[in-house]
C-alpha positions as CSV (number, residue, x, y, z in Angstrom):
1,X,-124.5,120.2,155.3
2,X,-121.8,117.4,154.2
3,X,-122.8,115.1,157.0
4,X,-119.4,115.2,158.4
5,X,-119.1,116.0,162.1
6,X,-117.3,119.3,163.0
7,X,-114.1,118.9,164.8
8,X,-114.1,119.9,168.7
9,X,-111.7,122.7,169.8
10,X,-108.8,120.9,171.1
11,X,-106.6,122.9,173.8
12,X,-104.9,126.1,172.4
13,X,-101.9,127.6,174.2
14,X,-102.8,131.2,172.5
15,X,-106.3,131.3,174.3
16,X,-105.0,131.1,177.9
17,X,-106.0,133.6,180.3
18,X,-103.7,134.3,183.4
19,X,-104.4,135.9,186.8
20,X,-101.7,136.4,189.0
21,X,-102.7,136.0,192.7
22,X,-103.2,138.9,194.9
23,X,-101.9,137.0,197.7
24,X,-98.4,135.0,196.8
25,X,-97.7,132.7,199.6
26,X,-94.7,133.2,201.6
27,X,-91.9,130.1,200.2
28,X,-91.2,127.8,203.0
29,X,-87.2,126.7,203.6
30,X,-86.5,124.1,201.5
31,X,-85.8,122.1,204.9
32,X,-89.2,122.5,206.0
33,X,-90.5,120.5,202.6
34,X,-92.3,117.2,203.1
35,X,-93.4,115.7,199.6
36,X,-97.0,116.6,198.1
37,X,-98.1,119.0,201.2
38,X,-97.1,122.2,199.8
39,X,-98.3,123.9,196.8
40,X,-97.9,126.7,194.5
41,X,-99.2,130.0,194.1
42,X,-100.9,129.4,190.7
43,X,-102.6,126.1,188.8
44,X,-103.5,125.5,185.2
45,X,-107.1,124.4,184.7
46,X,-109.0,123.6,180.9
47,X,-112.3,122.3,180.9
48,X,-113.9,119.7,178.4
49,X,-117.9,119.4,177.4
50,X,-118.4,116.8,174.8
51,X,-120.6,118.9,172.8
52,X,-118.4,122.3,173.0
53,X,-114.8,120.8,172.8
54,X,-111.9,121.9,175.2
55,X,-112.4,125.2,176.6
56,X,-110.3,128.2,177.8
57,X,-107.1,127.2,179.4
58,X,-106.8,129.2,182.8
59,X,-103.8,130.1,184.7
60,X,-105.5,131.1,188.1
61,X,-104.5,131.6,191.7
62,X,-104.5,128.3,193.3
63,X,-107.9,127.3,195.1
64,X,-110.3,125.1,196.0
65,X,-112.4,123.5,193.1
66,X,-116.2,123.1,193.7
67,X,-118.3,119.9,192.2
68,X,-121.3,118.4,192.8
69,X,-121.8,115.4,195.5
70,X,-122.9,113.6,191.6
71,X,-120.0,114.5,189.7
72,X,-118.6,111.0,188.5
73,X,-115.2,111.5,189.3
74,X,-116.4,110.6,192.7
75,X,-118.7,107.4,191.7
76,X,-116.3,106.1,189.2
77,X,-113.4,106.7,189.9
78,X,-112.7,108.7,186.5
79,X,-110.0,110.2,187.6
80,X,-106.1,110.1,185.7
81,X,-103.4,111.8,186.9
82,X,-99.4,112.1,185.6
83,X,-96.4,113.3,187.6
84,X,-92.9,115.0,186.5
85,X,-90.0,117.4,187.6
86,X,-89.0,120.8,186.7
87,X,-85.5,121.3,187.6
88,X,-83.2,124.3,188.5
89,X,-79.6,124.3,187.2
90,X,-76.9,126.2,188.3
91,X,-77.3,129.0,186.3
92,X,-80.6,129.5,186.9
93,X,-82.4,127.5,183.6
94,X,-85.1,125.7,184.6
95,X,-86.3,122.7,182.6
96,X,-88.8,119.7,182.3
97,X,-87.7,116.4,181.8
98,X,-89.7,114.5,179.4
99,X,-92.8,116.1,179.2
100,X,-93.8,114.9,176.2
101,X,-93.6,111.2,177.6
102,X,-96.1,112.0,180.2
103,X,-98.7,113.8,178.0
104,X,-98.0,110.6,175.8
105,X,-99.3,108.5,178.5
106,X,-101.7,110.7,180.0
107,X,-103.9,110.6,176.5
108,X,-103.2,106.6,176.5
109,X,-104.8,106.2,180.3
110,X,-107.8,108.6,179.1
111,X,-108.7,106.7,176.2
112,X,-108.4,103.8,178.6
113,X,-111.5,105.2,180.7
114,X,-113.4,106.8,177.7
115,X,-112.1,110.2,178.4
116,X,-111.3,112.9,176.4
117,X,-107.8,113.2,174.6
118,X,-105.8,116.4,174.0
119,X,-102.7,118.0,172.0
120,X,-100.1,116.6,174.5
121,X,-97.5,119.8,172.9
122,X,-100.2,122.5,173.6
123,X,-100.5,121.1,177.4
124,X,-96.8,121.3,177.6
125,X,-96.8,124.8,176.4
126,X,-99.4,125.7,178.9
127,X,-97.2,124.0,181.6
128,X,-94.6,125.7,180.9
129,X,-95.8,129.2,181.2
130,X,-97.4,128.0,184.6
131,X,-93.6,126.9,185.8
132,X,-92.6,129.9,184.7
133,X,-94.8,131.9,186.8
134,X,-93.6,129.9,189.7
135,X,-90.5,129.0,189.3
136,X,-89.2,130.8,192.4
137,X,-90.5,128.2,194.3
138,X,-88.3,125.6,193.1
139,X,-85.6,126.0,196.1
140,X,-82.1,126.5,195.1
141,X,-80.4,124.0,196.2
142,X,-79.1,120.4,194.5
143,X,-81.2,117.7,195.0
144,X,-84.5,119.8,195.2
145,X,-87.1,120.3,192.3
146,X,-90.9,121.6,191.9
147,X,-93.2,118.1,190.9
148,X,-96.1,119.0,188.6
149,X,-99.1,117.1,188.9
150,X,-101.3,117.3,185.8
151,X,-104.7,115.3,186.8
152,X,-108.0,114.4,184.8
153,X,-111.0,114.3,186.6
154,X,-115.1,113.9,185.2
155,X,-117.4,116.9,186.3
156,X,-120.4,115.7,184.7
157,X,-123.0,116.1,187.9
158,X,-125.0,112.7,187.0
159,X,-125.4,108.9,188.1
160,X,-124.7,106.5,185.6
161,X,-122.1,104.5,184.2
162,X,-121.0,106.3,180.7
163,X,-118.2,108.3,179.5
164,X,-118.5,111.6,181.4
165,X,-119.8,114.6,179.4
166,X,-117.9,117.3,181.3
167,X,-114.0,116.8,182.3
168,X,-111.5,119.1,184.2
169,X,-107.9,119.2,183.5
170,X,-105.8,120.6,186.0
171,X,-102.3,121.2,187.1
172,X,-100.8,122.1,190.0
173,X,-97.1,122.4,191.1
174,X,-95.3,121.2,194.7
175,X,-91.5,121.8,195.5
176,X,-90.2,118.8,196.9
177,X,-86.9,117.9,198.3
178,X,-84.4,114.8,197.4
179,X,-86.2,111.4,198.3
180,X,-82.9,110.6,199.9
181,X,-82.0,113.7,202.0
182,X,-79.5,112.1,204.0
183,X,-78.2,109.7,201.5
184,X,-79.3,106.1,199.8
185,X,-80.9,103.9,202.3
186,X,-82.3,100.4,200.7
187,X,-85.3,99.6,201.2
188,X,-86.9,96.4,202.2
189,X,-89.9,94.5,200.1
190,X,-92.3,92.4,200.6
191,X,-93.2,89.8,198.2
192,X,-96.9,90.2,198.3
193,X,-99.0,86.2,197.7
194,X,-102.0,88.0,199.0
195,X,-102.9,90.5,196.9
196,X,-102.7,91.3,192.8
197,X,-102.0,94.7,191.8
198,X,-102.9,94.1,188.0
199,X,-104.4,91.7,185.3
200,X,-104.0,90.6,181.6
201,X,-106.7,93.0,179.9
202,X,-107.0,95.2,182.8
203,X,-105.6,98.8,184.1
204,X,-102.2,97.8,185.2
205,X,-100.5,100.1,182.5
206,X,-102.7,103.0,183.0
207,X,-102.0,105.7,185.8
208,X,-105.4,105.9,186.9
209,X,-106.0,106.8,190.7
210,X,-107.9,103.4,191.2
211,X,-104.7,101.8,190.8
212,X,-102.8,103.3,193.3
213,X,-106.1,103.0,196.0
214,X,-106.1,99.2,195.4
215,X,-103.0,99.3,196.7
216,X,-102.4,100.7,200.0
217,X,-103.6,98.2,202.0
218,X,-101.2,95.9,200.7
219,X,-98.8,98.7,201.7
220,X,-100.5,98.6,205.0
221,X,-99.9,94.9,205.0
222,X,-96.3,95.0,204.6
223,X,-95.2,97.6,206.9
224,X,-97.1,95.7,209.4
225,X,-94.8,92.9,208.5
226,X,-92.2,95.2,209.1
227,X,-91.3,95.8,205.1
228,X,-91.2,99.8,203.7
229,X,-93.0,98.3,200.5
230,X,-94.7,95.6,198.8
231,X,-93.8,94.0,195.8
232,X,-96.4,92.9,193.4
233,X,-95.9,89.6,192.1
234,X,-98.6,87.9,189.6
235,X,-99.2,84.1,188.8
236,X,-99.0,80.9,190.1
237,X,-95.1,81.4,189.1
238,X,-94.7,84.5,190.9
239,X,-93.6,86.6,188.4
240,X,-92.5,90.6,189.5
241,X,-94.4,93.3,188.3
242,X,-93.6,96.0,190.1
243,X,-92.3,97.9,193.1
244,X,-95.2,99.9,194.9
245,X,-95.7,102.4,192.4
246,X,-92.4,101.7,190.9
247,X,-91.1,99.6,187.7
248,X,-88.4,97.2,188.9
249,X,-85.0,95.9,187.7
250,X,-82.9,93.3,188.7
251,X,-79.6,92.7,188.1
252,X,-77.9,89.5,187.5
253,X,-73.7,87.9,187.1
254,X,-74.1,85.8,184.0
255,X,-71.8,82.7,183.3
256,X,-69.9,84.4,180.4
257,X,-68.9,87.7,182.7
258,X,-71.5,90.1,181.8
259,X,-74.0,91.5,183.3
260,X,-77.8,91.5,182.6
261,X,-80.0,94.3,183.4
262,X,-83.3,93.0,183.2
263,X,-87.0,94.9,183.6
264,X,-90.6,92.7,182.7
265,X,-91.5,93.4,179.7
266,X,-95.0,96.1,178.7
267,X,-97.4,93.5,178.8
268,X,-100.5,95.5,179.6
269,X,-100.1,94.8,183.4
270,X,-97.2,97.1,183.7
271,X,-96.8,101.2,184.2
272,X,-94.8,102.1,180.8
273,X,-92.4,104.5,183.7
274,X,-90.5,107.7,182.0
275,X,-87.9,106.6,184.5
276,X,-88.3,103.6,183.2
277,X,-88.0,104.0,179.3
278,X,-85.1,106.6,180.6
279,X,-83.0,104.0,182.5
280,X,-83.5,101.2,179.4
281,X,-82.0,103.8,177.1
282,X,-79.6,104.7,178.8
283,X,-78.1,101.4,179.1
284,X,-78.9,100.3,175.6
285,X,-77.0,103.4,174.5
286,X,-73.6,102.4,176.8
287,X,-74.1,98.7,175.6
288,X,-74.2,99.9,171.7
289,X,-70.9,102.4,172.5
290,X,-73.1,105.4,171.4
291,X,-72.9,106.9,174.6
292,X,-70.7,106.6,177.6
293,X,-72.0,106.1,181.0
294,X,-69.0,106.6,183.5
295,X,-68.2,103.9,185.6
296,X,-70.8,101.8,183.8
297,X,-69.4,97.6,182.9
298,X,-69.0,97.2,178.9
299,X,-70.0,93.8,179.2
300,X,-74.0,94.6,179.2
301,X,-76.6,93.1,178.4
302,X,-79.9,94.9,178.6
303,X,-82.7,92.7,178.7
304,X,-87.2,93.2,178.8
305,X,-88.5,89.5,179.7
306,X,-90.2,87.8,182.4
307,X,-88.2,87.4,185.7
308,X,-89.9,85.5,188.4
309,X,-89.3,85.5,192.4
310,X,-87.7,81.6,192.2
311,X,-85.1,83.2,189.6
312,X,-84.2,85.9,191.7
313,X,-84.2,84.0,195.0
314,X,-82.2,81.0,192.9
315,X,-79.7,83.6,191.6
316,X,-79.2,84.9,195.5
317,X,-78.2,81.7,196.3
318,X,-75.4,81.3,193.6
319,X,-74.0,84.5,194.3
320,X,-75.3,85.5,190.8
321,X,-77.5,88.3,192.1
322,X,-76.3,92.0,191.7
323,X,-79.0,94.0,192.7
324,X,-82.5,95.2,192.8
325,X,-83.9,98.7,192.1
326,X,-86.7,100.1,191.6
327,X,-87.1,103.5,189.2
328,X,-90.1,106.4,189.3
329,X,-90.4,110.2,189.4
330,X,-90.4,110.4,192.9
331,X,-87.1,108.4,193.7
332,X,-85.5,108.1,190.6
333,X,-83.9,104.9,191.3
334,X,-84.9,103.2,194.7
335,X,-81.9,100.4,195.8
336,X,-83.3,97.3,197.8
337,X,-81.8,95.3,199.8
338,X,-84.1,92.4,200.9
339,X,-87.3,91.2,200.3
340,X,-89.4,89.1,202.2
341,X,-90.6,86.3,200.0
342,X,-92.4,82.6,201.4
343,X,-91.4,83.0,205.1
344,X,-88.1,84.0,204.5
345,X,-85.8,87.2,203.3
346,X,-83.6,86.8,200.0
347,X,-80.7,89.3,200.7
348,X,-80.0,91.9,198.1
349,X,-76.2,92.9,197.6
350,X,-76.2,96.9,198.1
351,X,-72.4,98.9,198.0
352,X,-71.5,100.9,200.7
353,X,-73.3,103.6,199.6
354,X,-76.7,101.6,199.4
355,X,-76.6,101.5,195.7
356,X,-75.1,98.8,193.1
357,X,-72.6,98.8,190.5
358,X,-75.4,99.5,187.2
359,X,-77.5,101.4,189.2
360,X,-75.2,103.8,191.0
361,X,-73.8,105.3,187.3
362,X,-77.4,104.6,185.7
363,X,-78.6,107.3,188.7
364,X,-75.6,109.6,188.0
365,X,-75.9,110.4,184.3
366,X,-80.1,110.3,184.5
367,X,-80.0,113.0,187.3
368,X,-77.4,114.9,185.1
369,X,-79.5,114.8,182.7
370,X,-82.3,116.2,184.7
371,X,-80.3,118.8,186.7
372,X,-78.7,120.4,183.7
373,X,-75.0,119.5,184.6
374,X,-75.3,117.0,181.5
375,X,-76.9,118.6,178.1
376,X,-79.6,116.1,176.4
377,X,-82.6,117.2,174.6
378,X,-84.5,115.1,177.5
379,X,-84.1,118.3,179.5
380,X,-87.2,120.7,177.7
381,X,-86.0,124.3,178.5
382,X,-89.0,126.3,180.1
């Protein structure tokens, strides 16, 4: 004995056993898709005990899950989840986008809740092989993609507030649609006074499920108020956090011509977004002439700082105001057009097309990038 403690199995790709269903569901027309209702033949599952380590990754028919009533995922509310695409090109390739960034995260949000972290490459290896086995599901047509959901979840059947002992990592896989089927439509916001979504110290920048159940019935209260989605604003200054479940941008004219794209900064209350990180690159990249994003201004500046509702509002009234976006897996980039802030809408300049002159080319080269018609090492070849 050397009094060191012996290092837990961590997840390893080479161990995983896969059974094939018996039973493969018949694939529904891609026209018949609503988002998150339909699932795929197979899910990825690797259990966790804190004495034994990760356990045997398993590539099973998709089913039901059994737990007990105790289990803690259901008392407190340990429970993490991550989403991303895996795309179809024309010639049949199918990739991930950014997997790495979400296994990144996913081990961030479970140290966050005193869960159990994991190889983030061997996950991705194990997803891979699961979107291979189903990759006929992702329908063949542009605009359509299957959305894997890896999730966290504590098993441990016992009352008590503690790290949980047992864990369950699962994946399972949904072909969805474009977010947009019949084209860009803004949507409208709602400045929410009433409610926070997120505080200094707090789980703001995690994507834990107790974030996203805080926050429907401020959903609730805005669609009643006859907005498609709140906007979460923080402070006695109002400052914008986010959109929904969505990081936001706003776009403002400057004095000297160009144009600032501007996102709040990570401060701990904010989702670190793929989409995000993705979009910020993308311009910093066109603004440094590295890259070149078609039909994207020169004169850009790309900016993470504080932006409050008064300087957006203010810069509506000038004329100064560009545009306002929001960006996340689901939507990829989400135009607004108004938002309902104090009693009264500040109207957001949107093109014909619904979208804006920096988000419009921003949307075209990321969704190259994702669908394969644009080669970038972003695009992780399943």
């Amino acid at each position: 004995m050397t009094g060191e403690l012996a290092k837990l199995p961590d997840i390893e790709p080479s161990l995983v056993q896969v059974t094939k269903t018996d039973s493969p569901k018949q694939v529904p027309p891609p026209s018949n898709l609503v988002f998150g209702h339909t699932f795929t033949d197979h899910m990825l599952t690797v259990p966790w005990q804190m004495l034994e380590g990760w356990g045997t990754p398993k590539i099973q028919p998709f089913s039901n899950i059994s737990l007990s009533p105790s289990a803690t995922v259901f008392h407190y509310a340990h429970c993490l989840f991550e989403g991303l695409k895996a795309y179809r090109d024309t010639n049949g390739k199918v990739t991930m986008f950014r997997p790495d960034m979400n296994m990144k995260r996913m081990n961030n949000t479970a140290q966050r809740v005193a869960m159990p972290g994991f190889n983030g490459d061997a996950m991705v290896e194990l997803m891979k092989q699961l979107v291979r086995l189903d990759k006929h599901w992702i329908p063949d047509q542009p605009g359509y993609s299957l959305y894997i959901r890896p999730t966290m979840i504590g098993t441990q059947p016992a009352l008590g507030i503690a790290p949980p002992k047992e864990v369950l990592l699962f994946v399972i896989c949904s072909p969805v649609g474009p977010y947009y089927p019949q084209g860009f439509k803004p949507v409208a916001l709602y400045g929410t006074t009433e409610y926070v979504r997120a505080a200094p110290g707090g789980i703001g920048a995690y994507k834990l499920g107790a974030n996203y159940a805080a926050g429907v019935a401020a959903q609730k209260a805005a669609a009643a108020k006859g907005y498609v989605q709140n906007l979460w604003l923080h402070g006695p200054e109002h400052h914008i956090t986010e959109v929904g479940t969505m990081n936001a941008f706003v776009v403002f004219k400057k004095a000297d011509g160009t144009t600032e794209l501007v996102t709040p900064p990570l401060d701990g209350m904010i989702l670190p977004g793929v989409t995000r990180d993705s979009v910020l690159t993308l311009a910093r990249e066109h603004a440094a002439g590295h890259i070149n994003v078609p039909e994207l201004t020169n004169k850009l500046v790309v900016s993470e700082r504080p932006v409050t509702m008064g300087e957006v509002k203010e810069a509506a009234r000038k004329g100064n105001l560009v545009e306002f976006f929001g960006t996340g897996t689901a939507a990829v980039i989400s135009p607004v057009d108004r938002i309902g802030y104090l009693g009264e809408d500040v109207q957001i300049p949107t093109g014909p097309d619904g979208m804006g002159p920096v988000s419009r080319p921003l949307w075209k080269q990321l969704t190259g990038i994702q669908t394969g018609a644009i080669p970038h090492p972003w695009a992780v070849e399943v």
